[in-house]
MARVEXFI-865004 format. One record per residue (C-alpha): residue in three letters; residue number from 1; x, y, z. Coordinates in steps of 0.25 Angstrom, whole numbers, padded with zeros to 4 digits. Each point is the difference from the previous one (the first is absolute). Example, Ala and Ser with C-alpha at 12.3 -4.5 7.8 and 13.67 -1.06 7.14 Angstrom:
<recs>
REC | Ala | 1 | 0049 | -0018 | 0031
REC | Ser | 2 | 0006 | 0014 | -0002
</recs>
This chain:
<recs>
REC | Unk | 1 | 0000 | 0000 | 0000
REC | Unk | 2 | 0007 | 0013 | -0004
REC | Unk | 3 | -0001 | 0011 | 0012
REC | Unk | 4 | -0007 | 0013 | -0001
REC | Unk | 5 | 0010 | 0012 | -0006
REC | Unk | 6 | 0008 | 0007 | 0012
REC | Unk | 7 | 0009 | 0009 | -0007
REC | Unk | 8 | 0003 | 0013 | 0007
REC | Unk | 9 | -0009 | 0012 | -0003
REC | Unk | 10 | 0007 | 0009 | -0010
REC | Unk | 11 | -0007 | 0013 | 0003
REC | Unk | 12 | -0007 | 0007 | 0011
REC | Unk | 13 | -0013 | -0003 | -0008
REC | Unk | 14 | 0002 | -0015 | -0002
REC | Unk | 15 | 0004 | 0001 | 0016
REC | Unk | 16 | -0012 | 0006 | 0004
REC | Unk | 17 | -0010 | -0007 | -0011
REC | Unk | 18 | 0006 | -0012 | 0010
REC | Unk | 19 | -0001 | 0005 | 0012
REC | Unk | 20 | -0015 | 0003 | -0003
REC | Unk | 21 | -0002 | -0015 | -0005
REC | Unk | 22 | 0006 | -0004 | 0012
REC | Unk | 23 | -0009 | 0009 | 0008
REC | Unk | 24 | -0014 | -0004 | -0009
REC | Unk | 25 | 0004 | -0016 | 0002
REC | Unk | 26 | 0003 | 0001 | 0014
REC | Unk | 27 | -0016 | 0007 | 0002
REC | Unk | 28 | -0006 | -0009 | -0010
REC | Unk | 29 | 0006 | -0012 | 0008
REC | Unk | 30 | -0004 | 0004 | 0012
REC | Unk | 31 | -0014 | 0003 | -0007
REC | Unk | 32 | -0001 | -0014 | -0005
REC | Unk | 33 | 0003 | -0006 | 0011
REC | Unk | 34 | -0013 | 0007 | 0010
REC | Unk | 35 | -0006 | -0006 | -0012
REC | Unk | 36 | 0004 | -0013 | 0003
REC | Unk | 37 | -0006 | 0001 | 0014
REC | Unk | 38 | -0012 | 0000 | -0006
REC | Unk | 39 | -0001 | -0007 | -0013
REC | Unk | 40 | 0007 | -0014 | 0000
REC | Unk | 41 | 0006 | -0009 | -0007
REC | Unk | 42 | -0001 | 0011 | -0012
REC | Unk | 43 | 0000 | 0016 | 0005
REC | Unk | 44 | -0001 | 0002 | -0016
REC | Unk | 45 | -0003 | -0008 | -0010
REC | Unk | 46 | -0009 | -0004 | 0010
REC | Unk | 47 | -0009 | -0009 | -0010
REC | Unk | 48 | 0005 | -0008 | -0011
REC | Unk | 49 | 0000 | -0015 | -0009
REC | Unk | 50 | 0013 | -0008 | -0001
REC | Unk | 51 | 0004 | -0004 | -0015
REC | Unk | 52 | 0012 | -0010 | -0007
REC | Unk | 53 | 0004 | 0002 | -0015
REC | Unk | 54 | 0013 | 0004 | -0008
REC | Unk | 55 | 0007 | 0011 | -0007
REC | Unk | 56 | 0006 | -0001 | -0012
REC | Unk | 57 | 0010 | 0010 | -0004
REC | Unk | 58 | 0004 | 0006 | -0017
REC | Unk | 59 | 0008 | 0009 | 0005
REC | Unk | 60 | -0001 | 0015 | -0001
REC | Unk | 61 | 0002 | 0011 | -0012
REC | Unk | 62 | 0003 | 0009 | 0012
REC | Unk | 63 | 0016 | -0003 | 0005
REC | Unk | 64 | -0001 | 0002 | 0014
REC | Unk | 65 | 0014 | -0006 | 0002
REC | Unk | 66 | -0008 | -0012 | 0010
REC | Unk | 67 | 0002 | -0013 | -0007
REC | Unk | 68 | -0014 | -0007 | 0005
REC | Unk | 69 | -0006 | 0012 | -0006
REC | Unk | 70 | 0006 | 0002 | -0013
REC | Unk | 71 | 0003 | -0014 | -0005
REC | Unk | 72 | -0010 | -0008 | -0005
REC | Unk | 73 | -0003 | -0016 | 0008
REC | Unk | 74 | -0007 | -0011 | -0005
REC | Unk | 75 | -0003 | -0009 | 0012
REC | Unk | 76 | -0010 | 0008 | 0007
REC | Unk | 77 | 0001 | 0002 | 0016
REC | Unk | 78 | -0010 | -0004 | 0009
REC | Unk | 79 | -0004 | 0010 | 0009
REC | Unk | 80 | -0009 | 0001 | 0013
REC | Unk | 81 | -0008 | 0015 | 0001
REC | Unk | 82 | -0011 | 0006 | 0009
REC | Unk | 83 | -0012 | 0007 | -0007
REC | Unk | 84 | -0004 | 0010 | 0011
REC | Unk | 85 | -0008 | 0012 | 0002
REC | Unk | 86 | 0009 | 0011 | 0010
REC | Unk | 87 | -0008 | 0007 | 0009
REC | Unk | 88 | -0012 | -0011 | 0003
REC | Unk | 89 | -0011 | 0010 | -0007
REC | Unk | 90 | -0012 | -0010 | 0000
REC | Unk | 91 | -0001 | -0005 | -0016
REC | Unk | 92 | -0006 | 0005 | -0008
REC | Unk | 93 | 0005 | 0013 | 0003
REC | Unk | 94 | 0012 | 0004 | -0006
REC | Unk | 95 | 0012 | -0004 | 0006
REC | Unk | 96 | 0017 | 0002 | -0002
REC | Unk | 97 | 0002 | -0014 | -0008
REC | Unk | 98 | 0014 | -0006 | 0004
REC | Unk | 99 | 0007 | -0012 | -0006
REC | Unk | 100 | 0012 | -0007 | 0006
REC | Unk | 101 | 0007 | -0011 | -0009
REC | Unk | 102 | 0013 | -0008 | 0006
REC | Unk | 103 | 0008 | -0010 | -0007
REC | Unk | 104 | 0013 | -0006 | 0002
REC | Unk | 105 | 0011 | 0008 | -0007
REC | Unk | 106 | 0015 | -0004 | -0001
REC | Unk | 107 | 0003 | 0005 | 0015
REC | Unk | 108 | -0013 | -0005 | 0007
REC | Unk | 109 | -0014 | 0004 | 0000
REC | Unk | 110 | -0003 | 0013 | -0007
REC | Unk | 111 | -0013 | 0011 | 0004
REC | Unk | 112 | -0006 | 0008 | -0011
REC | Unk | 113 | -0012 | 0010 | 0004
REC | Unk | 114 | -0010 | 0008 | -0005
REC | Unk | 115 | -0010 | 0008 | 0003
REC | Unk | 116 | -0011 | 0010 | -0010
REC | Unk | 117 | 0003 | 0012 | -0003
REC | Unk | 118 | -0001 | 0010 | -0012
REC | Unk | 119 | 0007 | -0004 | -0014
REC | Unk | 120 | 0006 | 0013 | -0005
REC | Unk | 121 | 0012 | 0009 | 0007
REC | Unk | 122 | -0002 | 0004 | 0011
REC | Unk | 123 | -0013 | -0007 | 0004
REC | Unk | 124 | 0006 | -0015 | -0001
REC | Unk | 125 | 0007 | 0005 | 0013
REC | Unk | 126 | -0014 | 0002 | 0007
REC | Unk | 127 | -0010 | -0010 | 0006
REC | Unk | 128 | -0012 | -0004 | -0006
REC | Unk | 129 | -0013 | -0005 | 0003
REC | Unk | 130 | -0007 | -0012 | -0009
REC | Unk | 131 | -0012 | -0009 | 0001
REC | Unk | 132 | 0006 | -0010 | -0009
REC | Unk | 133 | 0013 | -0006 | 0000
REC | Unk | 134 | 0000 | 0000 | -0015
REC | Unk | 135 | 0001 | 0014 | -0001
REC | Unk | 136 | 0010 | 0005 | 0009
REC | Unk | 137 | 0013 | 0002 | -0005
REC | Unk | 138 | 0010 | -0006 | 0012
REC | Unk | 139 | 0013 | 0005 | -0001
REC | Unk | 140 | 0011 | 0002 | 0010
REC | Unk | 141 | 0002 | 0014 | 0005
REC | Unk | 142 | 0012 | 0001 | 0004
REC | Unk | 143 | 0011 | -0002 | -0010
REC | Unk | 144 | 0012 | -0011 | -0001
REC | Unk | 145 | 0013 | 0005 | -0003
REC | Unk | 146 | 0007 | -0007 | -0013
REC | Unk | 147 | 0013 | 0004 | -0006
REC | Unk | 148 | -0007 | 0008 | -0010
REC | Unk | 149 | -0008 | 0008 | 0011
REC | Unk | 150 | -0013 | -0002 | 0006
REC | Unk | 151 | -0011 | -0009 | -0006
REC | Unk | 152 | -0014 | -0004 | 0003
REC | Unk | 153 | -0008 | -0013 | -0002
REC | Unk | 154 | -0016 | -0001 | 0000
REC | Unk | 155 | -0008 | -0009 | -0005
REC | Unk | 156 | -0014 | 0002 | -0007
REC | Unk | 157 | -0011 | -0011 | -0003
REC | Unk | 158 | -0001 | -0006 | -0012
REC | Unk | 159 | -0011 | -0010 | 0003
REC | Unk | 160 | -0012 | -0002 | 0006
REC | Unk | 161 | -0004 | 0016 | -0001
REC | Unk | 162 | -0012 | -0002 | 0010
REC | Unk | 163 | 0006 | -0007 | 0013
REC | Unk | 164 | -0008 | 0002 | 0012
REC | Unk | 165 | 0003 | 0008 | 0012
REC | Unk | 166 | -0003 | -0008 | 0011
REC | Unk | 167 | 0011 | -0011 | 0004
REC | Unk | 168 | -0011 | -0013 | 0001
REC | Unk | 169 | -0005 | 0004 | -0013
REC | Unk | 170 | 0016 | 0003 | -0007
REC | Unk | 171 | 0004 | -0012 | 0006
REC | Unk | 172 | -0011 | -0009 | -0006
REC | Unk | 173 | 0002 | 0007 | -0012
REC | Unk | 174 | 0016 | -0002 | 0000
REC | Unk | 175 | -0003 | -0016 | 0000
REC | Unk | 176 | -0007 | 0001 | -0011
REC | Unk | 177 | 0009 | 0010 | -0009
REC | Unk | 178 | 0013 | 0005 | 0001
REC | Unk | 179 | 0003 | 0014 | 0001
REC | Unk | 180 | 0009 | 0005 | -0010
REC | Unk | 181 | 0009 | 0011 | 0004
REC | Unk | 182 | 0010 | 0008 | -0011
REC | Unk | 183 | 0013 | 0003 | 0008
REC | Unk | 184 | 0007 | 0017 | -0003
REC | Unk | 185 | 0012 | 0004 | 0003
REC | Unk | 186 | 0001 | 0017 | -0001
REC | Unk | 187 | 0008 | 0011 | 0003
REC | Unk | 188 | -0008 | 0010 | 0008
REC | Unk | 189 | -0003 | 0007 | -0009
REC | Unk | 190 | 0000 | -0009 | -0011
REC | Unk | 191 | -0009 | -0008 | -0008
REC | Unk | 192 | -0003 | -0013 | 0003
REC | Unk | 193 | 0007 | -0013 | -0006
REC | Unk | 194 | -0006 | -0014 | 0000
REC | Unk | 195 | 0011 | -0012 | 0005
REC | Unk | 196 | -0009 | -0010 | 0006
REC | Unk | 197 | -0012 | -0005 | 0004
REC | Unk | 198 | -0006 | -0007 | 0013
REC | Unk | 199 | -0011 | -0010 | 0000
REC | Unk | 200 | -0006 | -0003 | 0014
REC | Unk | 201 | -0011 | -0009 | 0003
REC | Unk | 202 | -0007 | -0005 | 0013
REC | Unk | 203 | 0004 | -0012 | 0006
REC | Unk | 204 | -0008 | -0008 | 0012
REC | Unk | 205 | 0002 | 0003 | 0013
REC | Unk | 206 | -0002 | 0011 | 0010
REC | Unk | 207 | -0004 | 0013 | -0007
REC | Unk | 208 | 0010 | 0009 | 0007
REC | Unk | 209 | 0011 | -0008 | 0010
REC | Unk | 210 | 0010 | 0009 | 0006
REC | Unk | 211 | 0011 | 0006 | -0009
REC | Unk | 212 | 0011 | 0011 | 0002
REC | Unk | 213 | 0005 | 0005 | -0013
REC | Unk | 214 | 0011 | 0012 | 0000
REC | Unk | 215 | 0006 | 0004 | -0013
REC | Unk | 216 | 0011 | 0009 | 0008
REC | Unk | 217 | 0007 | -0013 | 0006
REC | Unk | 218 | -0003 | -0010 | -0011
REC | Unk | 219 | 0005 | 0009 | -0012
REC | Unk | 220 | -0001 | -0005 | -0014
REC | Unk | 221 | 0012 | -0005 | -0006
REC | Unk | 222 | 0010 | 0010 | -0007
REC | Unk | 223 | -0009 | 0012 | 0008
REC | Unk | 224 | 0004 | 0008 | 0012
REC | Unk | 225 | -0007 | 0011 | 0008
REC | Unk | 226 | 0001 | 0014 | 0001
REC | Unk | 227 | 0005 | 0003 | 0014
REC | Unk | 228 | -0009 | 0011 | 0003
REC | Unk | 229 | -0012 | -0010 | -0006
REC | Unk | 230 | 0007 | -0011 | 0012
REC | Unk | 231 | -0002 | 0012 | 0010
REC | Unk | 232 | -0014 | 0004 | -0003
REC | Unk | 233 | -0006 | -0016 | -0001
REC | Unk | 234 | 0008 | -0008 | 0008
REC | Unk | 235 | -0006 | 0005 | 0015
REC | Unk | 236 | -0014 | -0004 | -0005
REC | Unk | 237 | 0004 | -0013 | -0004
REC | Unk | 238 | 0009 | -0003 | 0011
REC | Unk | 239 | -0011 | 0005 | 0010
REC | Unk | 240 | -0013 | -0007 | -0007
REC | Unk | 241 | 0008 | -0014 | -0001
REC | Unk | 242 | 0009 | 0001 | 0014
REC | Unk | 243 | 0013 | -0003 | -0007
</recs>
């Protein structure tokens, strides 16, 4: 697992952009974890359906400099994810949708998470609020440092376009179909370029059993963190899940 960036600050701004991150993640942890008093064993994400499928890489028109984005693989990966809705508003009221995928990557297990936003600079940095899974755009907010720069992944639906929003009714409908997921990669301010695509179905079993997923620890291969992105995440996570 690669570590997050801690080169030095190089200016005052970049020292006190982290100084304020560290400030931010420090009140969000502590946040997080009152929340934890009272909601368990999810303070968000409170609700959602576990799913199994695979990823299947073709490599990316976008050269980030991360390999496992980039280059194309055609033996596809399994992967675990969590379809969940983030702050427990009852469905079928809109809700954040998040999406958490793991797989096993050359150095161990490997998060990926996403969560709705907008589509275009500068709104794919703001939450959004969906009824149906289908039509949130999930991407992951804060961006990975590549040896070309930063770079943001999402994914989009490619199929079924009316998936329901209550977790029973996904899940039932998850066993029968799959849902097809387009993978993006992006500058932040770029356009989005296809290089995968995830399939995720519903297997039996319980609906939703106990998983903790952190993208911040288990990094995807090739990536790394920004630092200032470690300082503003990490406390929440470390909090919520008592690491």
């Amino acid at each position: 697992m690669s570590a997050p960036s801690t080169s030095r600050p190089g200016s005052a701004p970049e020292a006190a952009a982290a100084t304020i991150a560290g400030v931010a993640g420090r009140a969000l942890g502590a946040a997080f974890a009152t929340l934890a008093l009272v909601r368990r064993p999810h303070p968000v994400h409170p609700h959602g359906v576990v799913l199994h499928g695979e990823l299947r890489r073709a490599g990316s028109p976008l050269r980030t400099g991360i390999g496992w984005i980039d280059e194309a693989e055609p033996v596809p990966l399994p992967v675990l994810a969590r379809a969940s809705r983030s702050a427990g508003v009852p469905a079928p009221l809109p809700d954040v949708i998040g999406l958490a995928v793991r797989f096993d990557g050359p150095e161990g297990p490997a998060d990926l998470e996403l969560a709705s936003t907008g589509d275009g600079w500068p709104w794919r940095f703001v939450l959004r609020a969906h009824r149906s899974p289908s039509r949130a755009h999930l991407h992951a907010i804060l961006p990975y440092r590549s040896p070309s720069g930063p770079v943001l992944l999402a994914a989009r639906t490619i199929a079924p376009a009316d998936l329901p929003p209550y977790p029973d009714e996904l899940a039932d409908r998850l066993a029968a179909e799959p849902w097809r997921l387009e993978l993006l990669v992006a500058r932040p301010r770029g356009a989005w370029r296809r290089f995968g695509e995830l399939e995720l179905r519903r297997r039996p079993g319980p609906l939703d059993p106990l998983l903790r997923f952190d993208a911040g620890r288990r990094l995807l291969p090739g990536a790394r963190e920004y630092g200032r992105a470690h300082r503003l995440r990490q406390p929440a996570y470390d909090r919520v899940q008592g690491e």
